[in-house]
C-alpha positions in Angstrom: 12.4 8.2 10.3 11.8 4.8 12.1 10.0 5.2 15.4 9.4 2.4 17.9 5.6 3.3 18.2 3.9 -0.4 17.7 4.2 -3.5 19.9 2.4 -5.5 17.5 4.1 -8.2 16.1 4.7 -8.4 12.5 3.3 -11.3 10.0 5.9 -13.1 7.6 4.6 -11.2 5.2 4.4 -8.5 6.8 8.3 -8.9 8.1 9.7 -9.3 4.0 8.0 -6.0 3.0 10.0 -4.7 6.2 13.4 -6.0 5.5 13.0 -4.6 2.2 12.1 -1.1 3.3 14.7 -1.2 6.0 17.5 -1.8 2.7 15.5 0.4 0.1 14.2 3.4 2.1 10.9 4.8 1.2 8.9 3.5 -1.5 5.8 3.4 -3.3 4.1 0.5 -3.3 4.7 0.2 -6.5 7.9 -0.2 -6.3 7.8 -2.4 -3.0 5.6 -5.1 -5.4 8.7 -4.7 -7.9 11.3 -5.6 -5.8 9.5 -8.6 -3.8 7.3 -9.8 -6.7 10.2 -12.3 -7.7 10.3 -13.7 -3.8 6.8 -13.6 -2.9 4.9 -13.9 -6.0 2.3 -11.7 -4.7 -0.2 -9.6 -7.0 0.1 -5.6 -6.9 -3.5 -5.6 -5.1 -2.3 -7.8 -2.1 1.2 -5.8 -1.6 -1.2 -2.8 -1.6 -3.2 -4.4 1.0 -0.2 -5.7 3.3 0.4 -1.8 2.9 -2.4 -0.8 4.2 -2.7 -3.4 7.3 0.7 -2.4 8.1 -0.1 1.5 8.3 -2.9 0.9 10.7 -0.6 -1.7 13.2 1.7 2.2 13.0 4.9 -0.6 11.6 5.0 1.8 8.5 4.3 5.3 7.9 2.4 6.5 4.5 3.0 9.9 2.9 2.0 11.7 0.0 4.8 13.5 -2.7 3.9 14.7 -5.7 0.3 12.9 -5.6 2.2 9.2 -4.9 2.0 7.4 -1.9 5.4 6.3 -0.1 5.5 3.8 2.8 8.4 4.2 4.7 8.8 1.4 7.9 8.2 3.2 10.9 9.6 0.7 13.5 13.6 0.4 13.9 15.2 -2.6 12.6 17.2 -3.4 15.6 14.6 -3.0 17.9 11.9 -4.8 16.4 14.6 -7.9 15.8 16.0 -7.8 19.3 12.4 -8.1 20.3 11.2 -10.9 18.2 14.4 -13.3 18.6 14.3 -12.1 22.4 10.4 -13.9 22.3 11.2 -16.4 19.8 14.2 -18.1 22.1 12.3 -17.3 25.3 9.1 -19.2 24.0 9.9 -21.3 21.4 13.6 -22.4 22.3 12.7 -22.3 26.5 16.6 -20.7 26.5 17.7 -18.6 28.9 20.6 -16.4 28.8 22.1 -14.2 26.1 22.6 -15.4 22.5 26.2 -15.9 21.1 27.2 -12.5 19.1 28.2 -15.0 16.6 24.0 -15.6 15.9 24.6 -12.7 13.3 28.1 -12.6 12.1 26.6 -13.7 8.5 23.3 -12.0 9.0 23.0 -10.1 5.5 20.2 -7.8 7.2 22.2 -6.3 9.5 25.4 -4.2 9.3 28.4 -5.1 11.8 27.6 -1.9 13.4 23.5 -3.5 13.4 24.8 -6.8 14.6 26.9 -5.3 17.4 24.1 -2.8 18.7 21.9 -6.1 18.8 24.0 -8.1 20.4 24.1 -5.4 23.3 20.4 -4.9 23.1 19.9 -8.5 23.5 22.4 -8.6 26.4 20.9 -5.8 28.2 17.4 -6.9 28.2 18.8 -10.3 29.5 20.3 -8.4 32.6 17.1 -6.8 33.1 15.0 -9.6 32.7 17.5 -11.3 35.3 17.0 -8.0 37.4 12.9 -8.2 37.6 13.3 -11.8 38.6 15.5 -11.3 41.1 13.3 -8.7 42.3 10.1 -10.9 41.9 11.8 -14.5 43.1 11.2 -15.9 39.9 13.7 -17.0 37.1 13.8 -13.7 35.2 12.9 -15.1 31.7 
């Protein structure tokens, strides 16, 4: 089950072996280099090290069944997402002030119901961001 246990930033590589564990569920990492070989063109020895990297930053969670290893992601989708286009419009765009729900509408990595609980996230941590700089006299980025 998905837990929001790191604060550490994901890699773009580290992000497409996300997005495909967030669709596909638990897998080995066999059959995470199976499915993203064809977009990524990486080698089954650098998938298992991404693996690896990613259980020790806590973003995914290895088990053992039956003497195979499954990685399942351990940080929620939404969460993770809201925080990363939270930082990337605060930082990189210098915008303040919720996104349009309409930023997702053709999103094909989140549901409606995913879309609409990030919109919401995304609109709430704007008020409270608004909130602590009211409290603070700043601008509440």
């Amino acid at each position: 089950m998905p837990a929001n246990t790191t604060t550490t930033a994901p890699s773009q590589a580290e992000l497409a072996i996300l997005k495909h564990l967030w669709t596909a569920g638990p897998q080995s990492a066999r059959e995470v280099q199976s499915r993203i070989e064809g977009v990524t063109g990486w080698s089954y020895s650098t998938t298992r090290t991404l693996l690896a990297r990613m259980t020790e930053k806590g973003l995914v969670a290895r088990k053992d069944v039956h003497g195979l290893s499954v990685f399942e992601a351990r940080v929620e989708k939404v969460t993770l997402m809201g925080r990363l286009i939270r930082d990337f419009a605060a930082n990189v765009l210098d915008m303040d002030g919720p996104l349009p729900a309409t930023t997702f509408a053709n999103s094909r990595l989140f549901s409606d119901a995913e879309a609409e609980a990030l919109t919401r996230l995304l609109e709430t941590s704007d008020a409270s961001a608004k909130d602590e700089g009211d409290e603070t006299g700043g601008e509440g980025r």
